[in-house]
C-alpha positions in Angstrom: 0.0 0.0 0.0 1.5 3.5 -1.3 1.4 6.2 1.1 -1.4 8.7 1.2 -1.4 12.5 0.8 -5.3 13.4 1.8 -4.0 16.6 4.1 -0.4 17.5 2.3 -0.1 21.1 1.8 -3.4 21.3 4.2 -2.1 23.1 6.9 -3.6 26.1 8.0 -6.1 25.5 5.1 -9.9 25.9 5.1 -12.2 29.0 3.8 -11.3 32.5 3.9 -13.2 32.8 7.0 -11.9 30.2 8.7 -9.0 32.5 9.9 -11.1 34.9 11.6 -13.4 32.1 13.5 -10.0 30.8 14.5 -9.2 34.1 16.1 -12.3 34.5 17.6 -12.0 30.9 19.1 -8.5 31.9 20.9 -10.7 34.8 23.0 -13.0 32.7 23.7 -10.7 30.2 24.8 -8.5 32.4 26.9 -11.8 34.0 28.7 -13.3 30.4 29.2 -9.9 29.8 30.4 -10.1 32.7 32.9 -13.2 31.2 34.0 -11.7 28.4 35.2 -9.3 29.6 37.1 -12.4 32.2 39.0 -14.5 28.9 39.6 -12.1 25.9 40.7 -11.5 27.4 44.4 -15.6 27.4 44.9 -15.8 23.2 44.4 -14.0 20.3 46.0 -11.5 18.9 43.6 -11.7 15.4 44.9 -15.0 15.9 43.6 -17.3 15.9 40.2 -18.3 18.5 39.4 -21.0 19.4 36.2 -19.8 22.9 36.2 -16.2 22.9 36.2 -16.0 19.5 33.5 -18.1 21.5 31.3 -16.2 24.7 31.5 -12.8 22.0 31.2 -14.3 20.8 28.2 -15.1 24.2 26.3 -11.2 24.9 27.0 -10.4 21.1 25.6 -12.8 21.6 22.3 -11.1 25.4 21.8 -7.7 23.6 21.8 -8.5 20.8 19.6 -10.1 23.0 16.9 -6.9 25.4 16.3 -5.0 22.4 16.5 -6.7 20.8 13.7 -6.8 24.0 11.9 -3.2 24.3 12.4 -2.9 20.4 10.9 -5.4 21.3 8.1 -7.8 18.9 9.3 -10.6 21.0 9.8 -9.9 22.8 6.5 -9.8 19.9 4.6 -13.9 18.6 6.7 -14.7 21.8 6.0 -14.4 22.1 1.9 -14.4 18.1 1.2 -17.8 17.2 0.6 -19.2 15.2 2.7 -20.0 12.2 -0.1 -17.5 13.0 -2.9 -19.2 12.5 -6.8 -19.4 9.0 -7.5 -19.2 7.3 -4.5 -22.7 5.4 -4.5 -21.4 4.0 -7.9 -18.2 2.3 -5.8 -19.6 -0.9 -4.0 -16.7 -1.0 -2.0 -17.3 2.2 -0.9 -20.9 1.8 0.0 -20.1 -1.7 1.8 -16.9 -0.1 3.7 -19.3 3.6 4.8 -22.7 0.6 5.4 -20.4 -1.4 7.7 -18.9 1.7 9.9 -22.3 3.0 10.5 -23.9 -0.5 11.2 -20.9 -0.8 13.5 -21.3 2.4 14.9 -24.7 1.7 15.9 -24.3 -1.6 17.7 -21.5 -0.3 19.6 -22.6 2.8 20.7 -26.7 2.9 20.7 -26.5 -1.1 22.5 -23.2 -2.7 23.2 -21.8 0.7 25.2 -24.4 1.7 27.1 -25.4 -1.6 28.9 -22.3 -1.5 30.1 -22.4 2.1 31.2 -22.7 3.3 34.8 -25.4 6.2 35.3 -25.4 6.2 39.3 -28.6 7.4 39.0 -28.1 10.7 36.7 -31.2 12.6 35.7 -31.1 12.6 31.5 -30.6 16.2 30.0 -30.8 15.4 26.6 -29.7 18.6 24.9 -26.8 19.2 26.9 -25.7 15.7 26.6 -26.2 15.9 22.9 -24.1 18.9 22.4 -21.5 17.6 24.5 -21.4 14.8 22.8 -21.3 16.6 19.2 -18.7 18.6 20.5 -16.4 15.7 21.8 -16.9 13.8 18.6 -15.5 17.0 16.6 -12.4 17.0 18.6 -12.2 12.8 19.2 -12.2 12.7 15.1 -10.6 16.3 14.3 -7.7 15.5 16.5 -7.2 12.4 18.1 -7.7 10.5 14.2 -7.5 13.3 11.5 -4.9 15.9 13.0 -2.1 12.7 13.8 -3.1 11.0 10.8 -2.1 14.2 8.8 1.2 14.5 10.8 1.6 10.8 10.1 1.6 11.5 6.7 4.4 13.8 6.8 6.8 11.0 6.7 5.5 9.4 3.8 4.8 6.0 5.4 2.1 3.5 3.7 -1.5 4.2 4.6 -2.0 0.9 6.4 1.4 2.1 8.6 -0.1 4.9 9.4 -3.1 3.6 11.0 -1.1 1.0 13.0 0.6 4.0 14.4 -1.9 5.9 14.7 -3.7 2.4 16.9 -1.0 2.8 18.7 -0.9 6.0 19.9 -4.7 5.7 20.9 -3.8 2.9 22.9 -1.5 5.1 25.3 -4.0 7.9 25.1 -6.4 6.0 26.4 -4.2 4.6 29.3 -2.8 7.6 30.3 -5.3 11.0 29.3 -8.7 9.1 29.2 -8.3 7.2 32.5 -6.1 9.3 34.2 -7.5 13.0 33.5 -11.2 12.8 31.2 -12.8 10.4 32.9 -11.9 11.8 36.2 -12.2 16.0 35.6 -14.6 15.9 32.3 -16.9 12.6 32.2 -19.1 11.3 35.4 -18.0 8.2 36.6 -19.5 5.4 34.5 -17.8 2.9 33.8 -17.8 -0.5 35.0 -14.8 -3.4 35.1 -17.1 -5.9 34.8 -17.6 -4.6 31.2 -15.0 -2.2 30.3 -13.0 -5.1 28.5 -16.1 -5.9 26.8 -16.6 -2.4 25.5 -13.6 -2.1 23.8 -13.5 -5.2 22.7 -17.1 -5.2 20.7 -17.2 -1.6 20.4 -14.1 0.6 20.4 -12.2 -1.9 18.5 -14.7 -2.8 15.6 -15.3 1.3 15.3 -11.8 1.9 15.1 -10.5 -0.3 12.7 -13.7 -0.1 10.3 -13.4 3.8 10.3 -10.0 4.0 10.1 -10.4 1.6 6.6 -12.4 4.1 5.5 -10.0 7.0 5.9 -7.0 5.1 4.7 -8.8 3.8 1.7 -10.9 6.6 0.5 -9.6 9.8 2.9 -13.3 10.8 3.4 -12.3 13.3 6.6 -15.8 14.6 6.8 -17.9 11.1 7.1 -15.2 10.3 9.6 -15.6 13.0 11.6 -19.5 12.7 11.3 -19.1 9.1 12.3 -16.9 10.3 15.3 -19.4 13.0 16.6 -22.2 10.0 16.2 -20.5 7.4 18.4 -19.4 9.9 21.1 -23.2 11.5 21.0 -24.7 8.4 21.5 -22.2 7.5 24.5 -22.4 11.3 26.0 -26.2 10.2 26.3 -25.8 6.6 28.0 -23.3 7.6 30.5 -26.3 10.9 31.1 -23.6 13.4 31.1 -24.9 16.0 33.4 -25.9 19.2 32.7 -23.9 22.4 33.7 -26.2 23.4 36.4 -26.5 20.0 38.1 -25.0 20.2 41.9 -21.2 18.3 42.4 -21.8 14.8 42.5 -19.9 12.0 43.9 -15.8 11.8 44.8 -13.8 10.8 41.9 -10.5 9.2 41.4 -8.5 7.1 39.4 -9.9 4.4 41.0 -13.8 5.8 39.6 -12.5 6.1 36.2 -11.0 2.7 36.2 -14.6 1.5 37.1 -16.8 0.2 40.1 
């Protein structure tokens, strides 16, 4: 397999606009910033708290978007169509894009959220949609798209480049999910009963058949929608609470490891 060049010359790419949101994004990032630092000394930093993880996040998604700007992974979402011309004509195609959305919806609208935690969570369904939109734009705009574009610098194979890119998810996941998401950002919610289970029949499968896609075809913007799909539906199982919902329980590694 030859190496791919889906995002070379992309950086800093994107409409004409698209400079000036970015520069509107970096105020707005420095003065949600600013109101992180006025609210941590009110709440308990042992525990969660609705408030603070959203205003973490907001700070998170700012970051993630100029990064991907900077990668020219959003440019490229943003003036790709979303289903390039003759696509429906390519079977493989079609079977590759019908298999990552048929995956996409037994992992995250079944096999993820029976094995999700709520504690009890009132559901807020439109704040725990737009977080979930909003983690799914920087889950597939950085964490796949902005290091697969860096990847690319070095002229490896396609197929190399996902391996890698596997890889790196693997230590993210170990070290920033566990260690700082799940603790400061998401409620608790998992469970190690099921946690092996989830990645196994859900993470996994979603991984690898959306990261065929993106090798193969380089369709950022169905990846990303993809992305902001699975982390919607999962944003709603785990009933991410809304910003004015009271600190909840104590959290810890321990909590994000699971109950």
């Amino acid at each position: 397999m030859s190496a791919t060049e889906y995002f070379s010359g992309a950086a800093f790419g994107g409409p004409a606009w698209l400079k000036w949101a970015m520069l509107m994004l970096i105020f707005f990032a420095m003065g949600v910033g600013a109101l992180f630092f006025a609210e941590r000394a009110k709440h308990d930093p042992n525990v969660h708290s609705p408030r603070l993880a959203w205003i973490r996040a907001w700070v998170y998604y700012s970051l993630v978007i100029l990064f991907s700007w900077v990668t020219g992974a959003l440019g490229v979402v943003l003036e790709q169509p979303l289903i390039p011309p003759g696509r429906f004509d390519d079977l493989v195609w079609v079977s590759i894009v019908g298999a990552c959305w048929l995956i996409a919806i037994w992992g995250y609208v079944y096999w993820w959220p029976r094995g999700t935690l709520t504690h009890g969570r009132k559901l807020h369904l439109f704040p725990a949609a737009i977080h979930g939109i909003f983690w799914g734009l920087s889950a597939g705009l950085l964490l796949y798209l902005s290091m697969y574009a860096m990847l690319e610098q070095f002229g490896f194979p396609g197929l190399a480049n996902a391996i890698i890119l596997i890889m790196i998810l693997s230590v993210y996941s170990l070290n920033y999910q566990v260690g700082w998401w799940d603790i400061h950002v998401s409620p608790p919610h998992n469970s190690r009963a099921t946690n092996n289970g989830k990645v196994a029949f859900a993470h996994q499968p979603f991984l690898i058949a959306s990261l065929t896609l993106l090798v193969m075809y380089g369709d950022a913007g169905m990846y990303v929608l993809l992305t902001i799909f699975a982390m919607t539906c999962s944003s709603i199982a785990m009933r991410f609470p809304a910003h004015w919902e009271p600190d909840g329980v104590a959290v810890s590694r321990e909590t994000a490891m699971g109950e």
